[in-house]
C-alpha positions as CSV (number, residue, x, y, z in Angstrom):
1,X,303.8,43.3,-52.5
2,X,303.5,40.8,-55.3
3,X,303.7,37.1,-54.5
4,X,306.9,35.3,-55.5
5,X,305.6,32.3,-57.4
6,X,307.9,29.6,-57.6
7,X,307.8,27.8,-61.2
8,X,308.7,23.9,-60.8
9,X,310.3,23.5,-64.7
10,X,308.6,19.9,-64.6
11,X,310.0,16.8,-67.3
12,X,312.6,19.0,-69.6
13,X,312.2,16.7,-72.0
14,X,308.4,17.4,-72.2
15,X,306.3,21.2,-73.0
16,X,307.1,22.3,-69.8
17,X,310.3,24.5,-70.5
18,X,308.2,25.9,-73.3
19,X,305.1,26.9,-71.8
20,X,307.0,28.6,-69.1
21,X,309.0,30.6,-71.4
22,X,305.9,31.4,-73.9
23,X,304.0,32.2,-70.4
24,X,306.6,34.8,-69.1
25,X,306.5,36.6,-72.4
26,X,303.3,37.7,-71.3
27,X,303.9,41.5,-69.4
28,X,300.9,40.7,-67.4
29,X,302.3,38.0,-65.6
30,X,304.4,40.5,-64.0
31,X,301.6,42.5,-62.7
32,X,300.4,39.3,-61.3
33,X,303.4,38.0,-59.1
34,X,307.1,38.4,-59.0
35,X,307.7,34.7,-61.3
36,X,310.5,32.7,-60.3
37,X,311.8,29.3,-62.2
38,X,313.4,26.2,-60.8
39,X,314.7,24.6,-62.7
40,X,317.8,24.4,-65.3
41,X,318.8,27.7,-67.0
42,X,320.5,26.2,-70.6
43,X,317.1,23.9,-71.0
44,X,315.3,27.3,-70.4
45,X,317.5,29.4,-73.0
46,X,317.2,26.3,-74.9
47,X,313.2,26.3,-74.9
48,X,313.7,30.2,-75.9
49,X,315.3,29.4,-78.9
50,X,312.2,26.7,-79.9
51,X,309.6,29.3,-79.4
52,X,311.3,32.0,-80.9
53,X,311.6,33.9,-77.9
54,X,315.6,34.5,-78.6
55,X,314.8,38.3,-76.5
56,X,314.5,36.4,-73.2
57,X,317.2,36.4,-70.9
58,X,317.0,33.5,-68.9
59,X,319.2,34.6,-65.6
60,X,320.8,31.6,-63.5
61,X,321.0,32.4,-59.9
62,X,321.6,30.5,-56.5
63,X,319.4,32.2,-54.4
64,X,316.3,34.2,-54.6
65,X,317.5,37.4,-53.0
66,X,319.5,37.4,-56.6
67,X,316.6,37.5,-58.9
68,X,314.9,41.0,-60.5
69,X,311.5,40.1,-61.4
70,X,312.0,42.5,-64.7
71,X,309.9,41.2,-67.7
72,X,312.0,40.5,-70.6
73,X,314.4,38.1,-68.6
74,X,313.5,35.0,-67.0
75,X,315.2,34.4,-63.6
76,X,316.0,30.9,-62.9
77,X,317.2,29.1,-59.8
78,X,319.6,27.0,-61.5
79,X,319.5,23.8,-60.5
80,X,322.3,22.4,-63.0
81,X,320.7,18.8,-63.4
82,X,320.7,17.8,-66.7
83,X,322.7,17.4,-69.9
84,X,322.3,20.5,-72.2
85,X,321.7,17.4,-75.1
86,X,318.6,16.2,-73.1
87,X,316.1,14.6,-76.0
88,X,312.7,16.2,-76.6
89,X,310.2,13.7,-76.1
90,X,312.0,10.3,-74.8
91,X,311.2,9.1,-71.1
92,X,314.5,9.8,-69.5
93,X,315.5,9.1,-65.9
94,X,318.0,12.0,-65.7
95,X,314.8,14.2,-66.5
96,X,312.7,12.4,-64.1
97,X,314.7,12.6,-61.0
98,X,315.4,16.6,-62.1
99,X,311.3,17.1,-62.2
100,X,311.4,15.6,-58.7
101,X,314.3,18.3,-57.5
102,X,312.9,21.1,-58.8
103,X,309.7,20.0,-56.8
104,X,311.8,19.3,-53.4
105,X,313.5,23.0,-53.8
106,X,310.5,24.4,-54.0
107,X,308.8,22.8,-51.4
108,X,312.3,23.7,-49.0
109,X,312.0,27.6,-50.2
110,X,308.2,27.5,-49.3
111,X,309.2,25.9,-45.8
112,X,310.6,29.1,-45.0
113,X,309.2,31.7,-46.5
114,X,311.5,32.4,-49.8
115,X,308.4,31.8,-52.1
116,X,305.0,32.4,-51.7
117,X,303.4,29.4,-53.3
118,X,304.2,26.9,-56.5
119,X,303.5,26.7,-59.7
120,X,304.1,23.4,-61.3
121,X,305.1,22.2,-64.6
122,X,303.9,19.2,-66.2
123,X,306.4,16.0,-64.9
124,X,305.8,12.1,-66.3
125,X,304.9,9.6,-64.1
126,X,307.1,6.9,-66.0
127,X,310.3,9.2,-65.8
128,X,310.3,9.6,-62.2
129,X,309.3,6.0,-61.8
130,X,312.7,5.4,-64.0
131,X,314.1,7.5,-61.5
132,X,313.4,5.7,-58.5
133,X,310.9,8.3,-57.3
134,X,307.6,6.0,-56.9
135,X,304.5,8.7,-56.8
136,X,301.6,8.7,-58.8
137,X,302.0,12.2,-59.4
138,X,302.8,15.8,-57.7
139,X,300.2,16.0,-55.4
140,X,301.7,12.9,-53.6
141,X,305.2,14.3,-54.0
142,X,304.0,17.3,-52.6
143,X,301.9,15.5,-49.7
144,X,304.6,13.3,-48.5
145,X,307.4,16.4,-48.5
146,X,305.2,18.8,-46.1
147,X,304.1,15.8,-44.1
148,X,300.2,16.4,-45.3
149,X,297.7,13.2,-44.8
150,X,294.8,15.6,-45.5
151,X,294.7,17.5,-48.7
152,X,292.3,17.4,-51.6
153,X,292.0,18.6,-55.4
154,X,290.6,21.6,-56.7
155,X,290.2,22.4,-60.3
156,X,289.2,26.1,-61.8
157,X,288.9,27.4,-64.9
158,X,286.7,30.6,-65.9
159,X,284.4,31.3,-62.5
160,X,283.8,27.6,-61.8
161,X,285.8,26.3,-59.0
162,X,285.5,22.3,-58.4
163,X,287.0,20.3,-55.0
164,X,287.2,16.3,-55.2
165,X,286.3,14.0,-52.5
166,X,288.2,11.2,-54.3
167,X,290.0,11.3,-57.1
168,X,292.3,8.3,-58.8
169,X,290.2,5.5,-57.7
170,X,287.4,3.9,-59.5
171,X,283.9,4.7,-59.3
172,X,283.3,2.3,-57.0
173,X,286.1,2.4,-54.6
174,X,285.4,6.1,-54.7
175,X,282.1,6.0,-53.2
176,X,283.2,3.1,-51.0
177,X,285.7,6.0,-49.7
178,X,283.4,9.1,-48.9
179,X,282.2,9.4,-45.6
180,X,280.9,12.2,-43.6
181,X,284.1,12.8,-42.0
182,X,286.2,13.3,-45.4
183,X,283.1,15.0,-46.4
184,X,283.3,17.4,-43.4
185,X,287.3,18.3,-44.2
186,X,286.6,18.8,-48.2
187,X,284.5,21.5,-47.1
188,X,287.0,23.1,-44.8
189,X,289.5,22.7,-46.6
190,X,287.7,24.8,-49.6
191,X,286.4,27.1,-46.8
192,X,289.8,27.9,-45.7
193,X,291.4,27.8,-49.0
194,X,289.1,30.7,-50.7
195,X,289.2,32.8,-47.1
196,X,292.8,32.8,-47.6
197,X,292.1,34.2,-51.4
198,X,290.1,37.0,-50.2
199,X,286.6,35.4,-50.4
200,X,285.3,36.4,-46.8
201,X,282.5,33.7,-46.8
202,X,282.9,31.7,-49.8
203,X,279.4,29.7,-50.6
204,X,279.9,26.0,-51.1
205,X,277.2,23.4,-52.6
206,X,277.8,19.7,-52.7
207,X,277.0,17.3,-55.4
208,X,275.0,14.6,-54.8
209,X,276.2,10.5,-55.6
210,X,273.5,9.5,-57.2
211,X,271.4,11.0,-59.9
212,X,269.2,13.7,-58.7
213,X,271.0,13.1,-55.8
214,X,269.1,10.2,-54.4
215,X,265.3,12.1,-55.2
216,X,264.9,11.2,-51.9
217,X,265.8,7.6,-51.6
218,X,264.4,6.7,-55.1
219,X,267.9,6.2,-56.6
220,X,270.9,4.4,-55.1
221,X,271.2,3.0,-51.7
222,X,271.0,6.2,-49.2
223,X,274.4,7.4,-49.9
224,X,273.4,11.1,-49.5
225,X,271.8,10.7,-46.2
226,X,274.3,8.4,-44.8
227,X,277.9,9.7,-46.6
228,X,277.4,13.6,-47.1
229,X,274.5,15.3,-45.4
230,X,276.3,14.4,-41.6
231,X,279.6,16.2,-43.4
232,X,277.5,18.9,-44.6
233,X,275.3,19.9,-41.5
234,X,278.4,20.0,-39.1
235,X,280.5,22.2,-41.6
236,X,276.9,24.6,-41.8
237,X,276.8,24.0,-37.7
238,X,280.6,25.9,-37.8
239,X,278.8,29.0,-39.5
240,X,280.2,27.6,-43.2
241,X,278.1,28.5,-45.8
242,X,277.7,25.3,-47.5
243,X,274.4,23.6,-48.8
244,X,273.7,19.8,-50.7
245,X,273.9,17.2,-51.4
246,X,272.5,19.2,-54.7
247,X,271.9,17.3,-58.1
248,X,275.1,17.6,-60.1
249,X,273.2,17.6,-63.3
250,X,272.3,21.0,-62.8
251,X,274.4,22.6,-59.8
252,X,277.8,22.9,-62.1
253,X,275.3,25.4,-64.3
254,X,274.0,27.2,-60.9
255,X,277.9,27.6,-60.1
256,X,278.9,29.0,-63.2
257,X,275.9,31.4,-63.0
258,X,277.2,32.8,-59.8
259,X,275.5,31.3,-57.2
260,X,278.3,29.1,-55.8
261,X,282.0,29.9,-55.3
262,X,282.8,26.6,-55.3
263,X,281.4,22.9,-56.0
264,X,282.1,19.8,-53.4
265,X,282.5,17.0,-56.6
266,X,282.1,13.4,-55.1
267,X,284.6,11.7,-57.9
268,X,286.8,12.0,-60.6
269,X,284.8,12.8,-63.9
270,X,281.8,14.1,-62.0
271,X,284.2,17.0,-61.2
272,X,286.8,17.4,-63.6
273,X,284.3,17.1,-67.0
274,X,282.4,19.9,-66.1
275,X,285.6,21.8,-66.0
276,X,287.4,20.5,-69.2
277,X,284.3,21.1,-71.0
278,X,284.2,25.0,-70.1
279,X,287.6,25.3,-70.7
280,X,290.0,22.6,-71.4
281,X,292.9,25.1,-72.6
282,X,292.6,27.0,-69.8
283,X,292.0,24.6,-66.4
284,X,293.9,24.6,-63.3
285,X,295.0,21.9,-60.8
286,X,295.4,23.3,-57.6
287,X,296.1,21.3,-54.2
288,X,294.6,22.5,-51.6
289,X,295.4,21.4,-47.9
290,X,299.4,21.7,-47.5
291,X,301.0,22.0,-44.0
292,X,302.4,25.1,-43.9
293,X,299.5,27.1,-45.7
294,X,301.7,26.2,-49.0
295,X,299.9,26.9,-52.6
296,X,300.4,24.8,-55.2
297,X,298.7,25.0,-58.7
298,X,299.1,23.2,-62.1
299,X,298.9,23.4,-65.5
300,X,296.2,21.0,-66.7
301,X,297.6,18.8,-69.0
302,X,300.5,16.5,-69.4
303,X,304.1,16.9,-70.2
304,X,302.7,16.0,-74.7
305,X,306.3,14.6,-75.6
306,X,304.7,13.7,-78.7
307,X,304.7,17.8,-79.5
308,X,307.7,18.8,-77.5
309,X,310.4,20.8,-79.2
310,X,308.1,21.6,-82.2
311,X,307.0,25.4,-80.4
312,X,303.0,23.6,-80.8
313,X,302.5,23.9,-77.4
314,X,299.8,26.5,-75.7
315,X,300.9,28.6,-72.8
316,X,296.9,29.4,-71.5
317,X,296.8,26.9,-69.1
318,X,300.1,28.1,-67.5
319,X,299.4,31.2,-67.4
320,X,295.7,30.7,-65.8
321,X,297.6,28.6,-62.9
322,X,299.8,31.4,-62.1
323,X,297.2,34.0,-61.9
324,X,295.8,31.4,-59.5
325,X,299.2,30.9,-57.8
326,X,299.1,34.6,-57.1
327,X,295.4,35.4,-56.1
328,X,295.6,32.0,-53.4
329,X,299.0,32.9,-52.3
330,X,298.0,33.5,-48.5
331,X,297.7,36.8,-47.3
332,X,299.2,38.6,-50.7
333,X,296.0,38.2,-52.6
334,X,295.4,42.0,-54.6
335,X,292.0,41.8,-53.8
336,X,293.3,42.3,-50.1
């Protein structure tokens, strides 16, 4: 059985609608999962008509057991949320609080089993703000509505696979912030994530803080001794197989070679540049940690109001997070 991967439709008045529809043109997509869209149905058919994809059918239904999974339509669980006049490009509360409710449905039909994980959309931070809805971005959203205090980020793209320690914060606050307990759970959590996906004993390696990390206490202030390696020998005492702190100059290349399944990154751009320089066009944000085993991955870039409505907007990235949706939805990976 094929995962049912809900689609959160993100800010309508953003790329989202569009890289969803140019996504599920795509016949593979449907040899991936069984795609599902939350969201509005006339800002879908809408999108359709930008991108010249006028031999979609976008189906509204009001419950999943309605939907056909048939490439060539587009089944949507029609939320009904928004005027079909909504402007491309303008921060609108109306599509702010929408991108919100699309989120919270798809969190509910995870709850109990209607979908198998989430794929989201692009929303703006300023439009749900407008809205009332005060969250730096989805992952909080997404924290807050399945009760989650410990999750982390994981970005893929290609065969490199990259879990933060910290993320938003400066550099540092971010190493104020690692300590060998959260260092402990990343590694669990990335552990548990890629068992779930098939990989029976995924190798991990952790960056070091420092350059070369530390070369032994020659740079920085004994970070790696003091904020990783106790992290890293309990996971490896619990029969993980994870090894670092490793210089980060060089293990991103050692990953992408093979040798890793995934790297521990210890903040934001040490992480997410590697990434965005292999493949910018084709990344994927994936949250990893959810109560409820729930999978939720990203497109990797932003809701580009400044192109929205002009059919410039490239569906790669969308369609690398659902092929991620479907291979870390738990227990339905192919591979299986």
């Amino acid at each position: 059985m094929k995962p049912v991967v809900g689609i959160t439709m993100g800010d309508a008045a953003g790329i989202g609608p569009e890289v969803i529809v140019k996504a599920l043109r795509h016949e593979s997509v449907y040899g991936w999962c069984r795609p599902l869209v939350i969201g509005d149905a006339k800002i879908l058919r809408r999108a359709a008509g930008v991108v010249g994809a006028e031999e979609i059918a976008v189906r509204a239904i009001r419950d999943v057991g309605e939907a056909r999974f048939v490439h060539g339509e587009i089944d949507c669980l029609d939320l009904d949320l928004l005027p079909e006049d909504l402007p491309f490009g303008r921060l609108s509360a109306a599509a702010g609080d929408a991108a919100f409710r699309f989120v919270e449905k798809a969190v509910e039909l995870a709850g109990r089993g209607d979908i198998d994980a989430i794929c989201t959309a692009p929303l703006n931070k300023e439009a749900l703000h407008l809205a009332g809805h005060r969250y730096p971005g989805h992952t909080e959203i997404l924290a807050e509505l399945t009760g989650t205090t410990d999750y982390a980020m994981m970005l893929a793209t290609g065969n490199l696979k990259v879990i933060h320690l910290t993320t938003h914060v400066g550099l540092i606050r971010a190493i104020e912030m690692i300590d060998p307990e959260r260092t402990y759970r990343v590694i669990k959590l990335a552990h548990e994530t890629l068992q779930r996906a098939g990989v029976s004993r995924p190798r991990i390696a952790v960056c070091g803080i420092n350059p070369h990390a530390g070369e032994n206490g020659l740079f920085g202030e004994g970070e790696e001794e003091t904020k990783l390696a106790p992290g890293i020998r309990r996971a490896a005492e619990e029969g993980i197989d994870v090894s670092g702190p490793h210089p980060a100059d060089t293990l991103f290349y050692r990953a992408v070679r093979g040798e890793f399944d995934v790297v521990v990154a210890c903040y934001h751009d040490q992480g997410h540049a590697p990434v965005k320089v292999l493949g910018i066009e084709e990344g994927v944000n994936i949250t990893v940690g959810l109560k409820g085993g729930i999978v939720r991955t990203s497109v990797d870039h932003g809701t580009a109001f400044d192109i929205a409505g002009k059919n410039l907007a490239d569906e790669r990235s969308m369609l690398a997070a659902l092929r991620a949706a479907a291979e870390l939805a738990p227990g339905r990976n192919p591979r299986n």
